[in-house]
C-alpha positions in Angstrom: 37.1 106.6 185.2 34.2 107.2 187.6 30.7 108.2 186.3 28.9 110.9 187.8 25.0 110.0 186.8 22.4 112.8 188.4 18.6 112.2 187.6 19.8 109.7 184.7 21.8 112.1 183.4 25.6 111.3 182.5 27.9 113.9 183.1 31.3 114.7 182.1 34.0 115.4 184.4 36.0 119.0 184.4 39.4 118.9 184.0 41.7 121.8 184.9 44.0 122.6 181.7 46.9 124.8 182.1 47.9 127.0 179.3 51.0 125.4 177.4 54.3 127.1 178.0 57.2 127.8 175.3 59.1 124.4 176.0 55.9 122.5 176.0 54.6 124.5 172.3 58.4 124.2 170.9 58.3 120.1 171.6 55.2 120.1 170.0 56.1 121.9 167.1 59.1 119.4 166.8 57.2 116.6 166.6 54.8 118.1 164.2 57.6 119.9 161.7 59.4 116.5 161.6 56.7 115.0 160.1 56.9 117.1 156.6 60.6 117.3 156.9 61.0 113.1 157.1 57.6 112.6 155.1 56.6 110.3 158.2 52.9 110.2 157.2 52.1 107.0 158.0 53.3 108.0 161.4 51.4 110.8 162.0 48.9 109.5 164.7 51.4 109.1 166.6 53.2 112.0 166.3 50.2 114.1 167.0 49.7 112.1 170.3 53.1 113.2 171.0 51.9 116.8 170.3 49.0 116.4 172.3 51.0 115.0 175.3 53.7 117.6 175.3 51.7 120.2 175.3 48.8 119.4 177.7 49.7 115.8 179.4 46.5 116.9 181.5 44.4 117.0 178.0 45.9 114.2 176.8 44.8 112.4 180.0 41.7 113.4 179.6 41.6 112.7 175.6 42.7 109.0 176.6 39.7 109.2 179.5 37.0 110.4 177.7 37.6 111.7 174.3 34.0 113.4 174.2 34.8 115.0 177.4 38.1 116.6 175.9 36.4 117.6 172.6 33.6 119.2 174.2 36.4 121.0 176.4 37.7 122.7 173.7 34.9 123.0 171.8 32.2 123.7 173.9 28.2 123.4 173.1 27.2 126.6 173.6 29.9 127.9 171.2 29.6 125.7 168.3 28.4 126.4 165.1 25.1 125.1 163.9 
């Protein structure tokens, strides 16, 4: 991923999320709900990737890119707690 450094100052790219539509929540939910009804624990990473993926394959881009860039997306500074 490229780096976009002003005045020695890193900065993280924007990224351009749409909002999640039924299919994409209900695949989601699918992967998630199967993992109490199987008791797949030790596959959970996984199966939140897969949640992450189906519902925003632009996030999960991102997430793979620059996982502080996508935190700070959804959580952003100014909003935080603290």
């Amino acid at each position: 991923m490229p780096r976009v450094i002003v005045d020695g100052i890193e900065y993280a790219p924007r990224a351009d999320i749409p909002p999640p539509d039924n299919d994409k929540i209900m695949n989601a939910l699918k992967e998630l709900v199967s993992l109490y009804y199987f008791g797949d624990w030790h596959k959970a990473q996984g199966r939140v990737w897969d949640a992450i993926c189906h519902i925003s394959p632009e996030l999960a881009e991102l997430v793979y890119q620059n996982p502080t860039a996508a935190y700070e997306c959804l959580y952003p500074r100014d909003k935080r707690e603290g």
